[in-house]
N, CA, C and O of each residue as an XYZ file, in Angstrom:
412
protein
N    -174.440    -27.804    -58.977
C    -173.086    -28.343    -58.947
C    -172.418    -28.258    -60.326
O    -171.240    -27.974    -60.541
N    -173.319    -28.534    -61.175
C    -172.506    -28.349    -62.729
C    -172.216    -27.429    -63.151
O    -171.107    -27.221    -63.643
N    -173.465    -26.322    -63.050
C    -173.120    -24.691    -63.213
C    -172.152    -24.176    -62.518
O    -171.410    -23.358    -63.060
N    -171.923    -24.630    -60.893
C    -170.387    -24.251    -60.679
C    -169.125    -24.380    -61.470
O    -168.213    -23.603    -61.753
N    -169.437    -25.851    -61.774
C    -168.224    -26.747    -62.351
C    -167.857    -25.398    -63.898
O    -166.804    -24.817    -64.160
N    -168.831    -25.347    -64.403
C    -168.907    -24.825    -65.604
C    -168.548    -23.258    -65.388
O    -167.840    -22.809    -66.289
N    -168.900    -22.339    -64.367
C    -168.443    -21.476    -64.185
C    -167.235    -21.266    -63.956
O    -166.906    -20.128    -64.292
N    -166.317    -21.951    -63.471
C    -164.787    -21.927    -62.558
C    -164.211    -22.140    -63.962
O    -163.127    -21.609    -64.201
N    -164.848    -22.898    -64.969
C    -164.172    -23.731    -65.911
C    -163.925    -22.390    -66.960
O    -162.920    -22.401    -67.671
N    -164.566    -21.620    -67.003
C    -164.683    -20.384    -68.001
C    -164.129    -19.514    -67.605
O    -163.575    -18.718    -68.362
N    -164.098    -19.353    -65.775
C    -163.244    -18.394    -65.990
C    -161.822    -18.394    -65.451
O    -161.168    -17.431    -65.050
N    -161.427    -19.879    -65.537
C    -159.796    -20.807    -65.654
C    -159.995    -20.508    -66.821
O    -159.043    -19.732    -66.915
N    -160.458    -20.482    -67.812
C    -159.740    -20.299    -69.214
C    -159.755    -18.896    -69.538
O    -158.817    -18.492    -70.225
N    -160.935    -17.801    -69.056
C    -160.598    -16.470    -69.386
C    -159.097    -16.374    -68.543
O    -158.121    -16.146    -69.257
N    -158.908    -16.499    -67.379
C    -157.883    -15.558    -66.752
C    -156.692    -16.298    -67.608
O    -155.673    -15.617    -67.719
N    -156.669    -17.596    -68.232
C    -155.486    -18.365    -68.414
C    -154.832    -18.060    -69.904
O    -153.728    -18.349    -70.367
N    -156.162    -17.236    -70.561
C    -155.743    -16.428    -71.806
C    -155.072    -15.462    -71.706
O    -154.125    -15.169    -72.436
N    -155.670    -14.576    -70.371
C    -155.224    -13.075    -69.990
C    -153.817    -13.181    -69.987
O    -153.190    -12.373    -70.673
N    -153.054    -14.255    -69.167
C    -152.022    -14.314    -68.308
C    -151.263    -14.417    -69.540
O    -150.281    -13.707    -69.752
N    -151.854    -15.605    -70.659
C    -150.926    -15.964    -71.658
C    -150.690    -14.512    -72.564
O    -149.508    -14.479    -72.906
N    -151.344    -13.461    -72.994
C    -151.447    -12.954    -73.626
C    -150.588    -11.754    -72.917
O    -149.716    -11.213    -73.597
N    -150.850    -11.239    -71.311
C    -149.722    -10.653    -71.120
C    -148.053    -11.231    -71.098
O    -147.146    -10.428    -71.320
N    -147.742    -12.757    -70.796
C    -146.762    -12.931    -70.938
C    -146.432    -12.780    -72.163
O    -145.367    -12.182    -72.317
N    -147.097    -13.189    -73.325
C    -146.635    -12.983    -74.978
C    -146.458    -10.969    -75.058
O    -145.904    -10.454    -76.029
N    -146.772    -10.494    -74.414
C    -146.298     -9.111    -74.642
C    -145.321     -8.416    -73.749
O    -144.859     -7.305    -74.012
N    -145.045     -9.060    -72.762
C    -144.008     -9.024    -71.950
C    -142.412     -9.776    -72.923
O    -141.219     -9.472    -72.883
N    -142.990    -10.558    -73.507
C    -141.468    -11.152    -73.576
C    -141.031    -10.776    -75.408
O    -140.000    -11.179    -75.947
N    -142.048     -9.976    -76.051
C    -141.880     -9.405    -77.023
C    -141.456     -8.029    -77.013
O    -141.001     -7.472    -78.012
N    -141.642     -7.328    -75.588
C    -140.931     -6.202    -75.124
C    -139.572     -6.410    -74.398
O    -138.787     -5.474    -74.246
N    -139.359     -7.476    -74.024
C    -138.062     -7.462    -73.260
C    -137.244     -8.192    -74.124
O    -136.198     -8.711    -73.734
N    -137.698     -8.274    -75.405
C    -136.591     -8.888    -76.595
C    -136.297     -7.181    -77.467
O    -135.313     -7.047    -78.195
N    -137.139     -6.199    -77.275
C    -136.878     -5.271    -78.210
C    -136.194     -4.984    -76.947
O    -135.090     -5.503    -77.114
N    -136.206     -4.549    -75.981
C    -134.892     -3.862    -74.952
C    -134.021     -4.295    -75.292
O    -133.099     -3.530    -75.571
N    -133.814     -5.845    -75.467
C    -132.413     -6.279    -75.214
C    -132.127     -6.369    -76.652
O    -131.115     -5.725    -76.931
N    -132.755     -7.037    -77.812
C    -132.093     -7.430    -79.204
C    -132.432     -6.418    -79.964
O    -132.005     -6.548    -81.111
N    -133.426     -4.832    -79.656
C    -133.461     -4.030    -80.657
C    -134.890     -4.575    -81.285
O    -135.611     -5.420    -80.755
N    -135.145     -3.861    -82.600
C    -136.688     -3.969    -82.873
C    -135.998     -5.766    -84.126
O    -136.638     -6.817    -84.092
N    -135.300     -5.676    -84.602
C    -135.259     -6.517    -85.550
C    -135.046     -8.273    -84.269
O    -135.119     -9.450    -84.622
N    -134.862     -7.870    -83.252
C    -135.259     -8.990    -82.506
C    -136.842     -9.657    -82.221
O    -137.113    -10.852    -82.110
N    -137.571     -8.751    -82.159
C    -138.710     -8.887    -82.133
C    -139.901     -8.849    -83.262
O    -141.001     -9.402    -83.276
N    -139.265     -7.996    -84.186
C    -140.060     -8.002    -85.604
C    -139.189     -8.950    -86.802
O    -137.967     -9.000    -86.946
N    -139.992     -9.492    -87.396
C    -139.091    -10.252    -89.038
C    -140.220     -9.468    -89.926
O    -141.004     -8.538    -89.738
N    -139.915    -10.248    -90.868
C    -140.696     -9.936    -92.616
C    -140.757    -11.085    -93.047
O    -140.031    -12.021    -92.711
N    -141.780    -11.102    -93.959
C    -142.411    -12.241    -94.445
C    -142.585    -11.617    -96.066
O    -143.191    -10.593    -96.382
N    -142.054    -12.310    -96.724
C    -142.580    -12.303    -98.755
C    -144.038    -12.983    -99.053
O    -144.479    -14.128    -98.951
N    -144.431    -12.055    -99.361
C    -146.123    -11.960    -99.611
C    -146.370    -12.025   -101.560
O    -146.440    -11.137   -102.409
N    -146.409    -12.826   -101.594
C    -146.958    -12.975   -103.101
C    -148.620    -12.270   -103.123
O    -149.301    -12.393   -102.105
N    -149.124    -11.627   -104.197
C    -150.153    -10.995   -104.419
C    -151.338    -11.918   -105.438
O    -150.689    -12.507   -106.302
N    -152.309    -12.101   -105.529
C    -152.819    -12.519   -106.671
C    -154.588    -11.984   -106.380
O    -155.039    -11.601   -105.301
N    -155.478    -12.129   -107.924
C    -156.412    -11.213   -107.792
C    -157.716    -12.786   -107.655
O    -157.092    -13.806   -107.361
N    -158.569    -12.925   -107.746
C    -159.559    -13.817   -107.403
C    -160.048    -13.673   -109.241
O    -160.043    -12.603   -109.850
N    -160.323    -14.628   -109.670
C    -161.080    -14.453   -111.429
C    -162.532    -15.336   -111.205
O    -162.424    -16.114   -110.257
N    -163.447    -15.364   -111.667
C    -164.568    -15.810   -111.662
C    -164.519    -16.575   -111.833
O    -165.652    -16.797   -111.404
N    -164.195    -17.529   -112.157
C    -164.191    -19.216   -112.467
C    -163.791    -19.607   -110.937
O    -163.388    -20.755   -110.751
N    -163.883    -18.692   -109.807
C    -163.381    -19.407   -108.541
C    -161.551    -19.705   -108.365
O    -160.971    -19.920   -107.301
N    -161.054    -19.648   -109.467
C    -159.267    -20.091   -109.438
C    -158.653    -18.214   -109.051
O    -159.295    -17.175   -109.203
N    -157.558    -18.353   -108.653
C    -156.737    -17.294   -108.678
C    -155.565    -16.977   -109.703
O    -155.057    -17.948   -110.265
N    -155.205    -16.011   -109.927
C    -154.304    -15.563   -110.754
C    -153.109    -14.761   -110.278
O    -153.209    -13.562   -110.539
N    -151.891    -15.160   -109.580
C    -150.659    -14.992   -108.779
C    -149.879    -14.141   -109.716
O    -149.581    -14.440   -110.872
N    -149.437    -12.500   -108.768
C    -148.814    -11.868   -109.964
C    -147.461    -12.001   -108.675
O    -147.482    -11.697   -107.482
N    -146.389    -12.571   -109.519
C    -145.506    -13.049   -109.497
C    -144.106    -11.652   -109.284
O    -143.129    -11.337   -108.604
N    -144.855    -11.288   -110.293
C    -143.930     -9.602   -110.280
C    -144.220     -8.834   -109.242
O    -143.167     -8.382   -108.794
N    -145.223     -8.437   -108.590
C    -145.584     -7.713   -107.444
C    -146.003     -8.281   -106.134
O    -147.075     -8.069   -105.566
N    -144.573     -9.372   -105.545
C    -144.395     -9.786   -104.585
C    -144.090     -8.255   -103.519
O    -143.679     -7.204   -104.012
N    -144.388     -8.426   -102.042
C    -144.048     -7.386   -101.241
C    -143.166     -8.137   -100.109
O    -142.392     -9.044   -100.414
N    -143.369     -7.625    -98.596
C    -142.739     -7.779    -97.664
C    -143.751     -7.504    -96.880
O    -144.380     -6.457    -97.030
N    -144.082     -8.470    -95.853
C    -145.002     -7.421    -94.621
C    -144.363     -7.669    -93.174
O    -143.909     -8.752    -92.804
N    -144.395     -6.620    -92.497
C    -143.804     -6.992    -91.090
C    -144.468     -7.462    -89.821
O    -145.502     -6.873    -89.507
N    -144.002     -8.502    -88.989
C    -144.766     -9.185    -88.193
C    -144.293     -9.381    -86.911
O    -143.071     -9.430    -86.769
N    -144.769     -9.462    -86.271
C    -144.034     -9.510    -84.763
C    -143.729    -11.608    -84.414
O    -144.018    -12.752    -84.763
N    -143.147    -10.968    -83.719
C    -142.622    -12.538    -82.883
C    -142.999    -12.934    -82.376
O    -142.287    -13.663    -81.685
N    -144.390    -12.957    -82.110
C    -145.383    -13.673    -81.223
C    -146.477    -14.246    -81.004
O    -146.967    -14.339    -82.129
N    -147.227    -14.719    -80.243
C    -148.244    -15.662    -80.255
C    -149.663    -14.902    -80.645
O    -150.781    -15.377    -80.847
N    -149.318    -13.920    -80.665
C    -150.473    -12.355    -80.690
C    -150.876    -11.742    -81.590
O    -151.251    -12.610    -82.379
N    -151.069    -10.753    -82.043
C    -151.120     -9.786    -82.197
C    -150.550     -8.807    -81.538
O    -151.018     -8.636    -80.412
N    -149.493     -7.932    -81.930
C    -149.046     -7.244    -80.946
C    -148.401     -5.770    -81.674
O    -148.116     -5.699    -82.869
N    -148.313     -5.132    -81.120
C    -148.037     -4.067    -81.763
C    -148.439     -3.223    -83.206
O    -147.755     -2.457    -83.886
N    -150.157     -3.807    -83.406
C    -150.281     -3.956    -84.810
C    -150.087     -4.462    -85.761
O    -150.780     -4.417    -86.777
N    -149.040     -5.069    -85.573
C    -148.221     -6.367    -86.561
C    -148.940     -7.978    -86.181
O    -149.095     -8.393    -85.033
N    -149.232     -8.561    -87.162
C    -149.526     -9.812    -87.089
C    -148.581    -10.714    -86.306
O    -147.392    -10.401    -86.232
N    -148.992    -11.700    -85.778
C    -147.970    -13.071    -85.427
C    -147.256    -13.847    -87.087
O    -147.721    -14.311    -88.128
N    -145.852    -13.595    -86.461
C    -145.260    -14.116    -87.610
C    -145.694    -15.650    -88.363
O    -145.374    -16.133    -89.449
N    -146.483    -16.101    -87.352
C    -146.469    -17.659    -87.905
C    -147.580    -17.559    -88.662
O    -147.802    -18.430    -89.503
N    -148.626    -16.274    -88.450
C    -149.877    -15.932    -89.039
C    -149.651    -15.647    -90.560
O    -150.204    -16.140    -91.543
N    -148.464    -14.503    -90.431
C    -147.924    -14.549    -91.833
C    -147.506    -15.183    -92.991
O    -147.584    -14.907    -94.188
N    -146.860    -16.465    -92.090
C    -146.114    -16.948    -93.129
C    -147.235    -18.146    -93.558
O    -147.110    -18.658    -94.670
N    -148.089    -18.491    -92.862
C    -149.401    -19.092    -93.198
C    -150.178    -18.330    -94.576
O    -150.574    -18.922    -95.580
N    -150.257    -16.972    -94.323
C    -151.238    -16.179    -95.088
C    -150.113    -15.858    -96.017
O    -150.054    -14.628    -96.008
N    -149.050    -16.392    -96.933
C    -148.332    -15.571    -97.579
C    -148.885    -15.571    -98.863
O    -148.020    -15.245    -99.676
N    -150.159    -15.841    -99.477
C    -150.663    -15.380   -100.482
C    -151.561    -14.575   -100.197
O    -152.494    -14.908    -99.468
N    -151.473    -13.631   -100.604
C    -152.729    -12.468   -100.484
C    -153.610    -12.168   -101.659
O    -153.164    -11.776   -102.738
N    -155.096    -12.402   -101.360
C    -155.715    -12.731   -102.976
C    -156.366    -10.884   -102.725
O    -156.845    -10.461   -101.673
N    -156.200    -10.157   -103.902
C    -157.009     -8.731   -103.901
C    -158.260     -8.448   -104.447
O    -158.261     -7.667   -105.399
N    -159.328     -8.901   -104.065
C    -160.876     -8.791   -104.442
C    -161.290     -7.195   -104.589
O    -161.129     -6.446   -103.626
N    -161.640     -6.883   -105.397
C    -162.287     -5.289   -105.600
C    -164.031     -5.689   -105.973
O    -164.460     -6.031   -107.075
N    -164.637     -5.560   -104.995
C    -166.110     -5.573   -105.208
C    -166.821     -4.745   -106.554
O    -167.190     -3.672   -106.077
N    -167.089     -4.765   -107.665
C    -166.875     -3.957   -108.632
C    -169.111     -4.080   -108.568
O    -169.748     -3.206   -109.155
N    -169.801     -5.136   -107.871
C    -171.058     -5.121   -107.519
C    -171.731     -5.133   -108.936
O    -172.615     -4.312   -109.185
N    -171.379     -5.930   -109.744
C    -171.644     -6.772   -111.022
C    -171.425     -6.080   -111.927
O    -171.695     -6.584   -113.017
N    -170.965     -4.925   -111.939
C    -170.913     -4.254   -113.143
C    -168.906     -4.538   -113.654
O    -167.974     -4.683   -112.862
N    -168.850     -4.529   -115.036
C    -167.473     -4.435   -115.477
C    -166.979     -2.977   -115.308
O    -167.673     -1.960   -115.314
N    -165.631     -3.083   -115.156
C    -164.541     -1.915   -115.172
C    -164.638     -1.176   -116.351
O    -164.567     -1.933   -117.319
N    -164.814      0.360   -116.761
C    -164.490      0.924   -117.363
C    -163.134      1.198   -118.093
O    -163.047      2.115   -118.910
């Protein structure tokens, strides 16, 4: 009886992802029909900074970018969810250099 319970329960939540995930790409396509791509895509200002050994970061201020993101709950079109973006708008750049210093 529980293993039922537990089965139905998993796969109410697989199909209830599916459904959500095609409606989030359904209604991110029927905003580029109707509003064009800048309806469905924005940009987000991405500050850059590098990771320093003491664990702190170092924010280069001058080599801010832009990245483009979609309008949705997803992933979609290759583009991140905008809300993902504007969450992640520091981007730290680690180069594995594998203990040795830079030449």
């Amino acid at each position: 009886m529980a293993r039922k319970i537990a089965i139905r329960t998993v796969i109410g939540l697989v199909l209830g992802f599916c459904v959500l995930y095609i409606c989030d790409f359904c209604v991110l396509h029927i905003r580029m029909l109707h509003g064009g791509t800048n309806a469905a895509l924005d940009t987000v200002s991405v500050t850059y900074g590098a990771a320093l050994k003491d664990g702190r970061a170092e924010l280069f201020a001058d080599q801010s970018g832009t990245v483009t993101c979609s309008r949705s709950i997803f992933p979609q079109m290759g583009y991140s969810p905008c809300w993902y973006a504007r969450r992640h708008a520091t981007q730290i750049i680690s180069e594995n250099l594998g203990g040795r210093m830079p030449s």
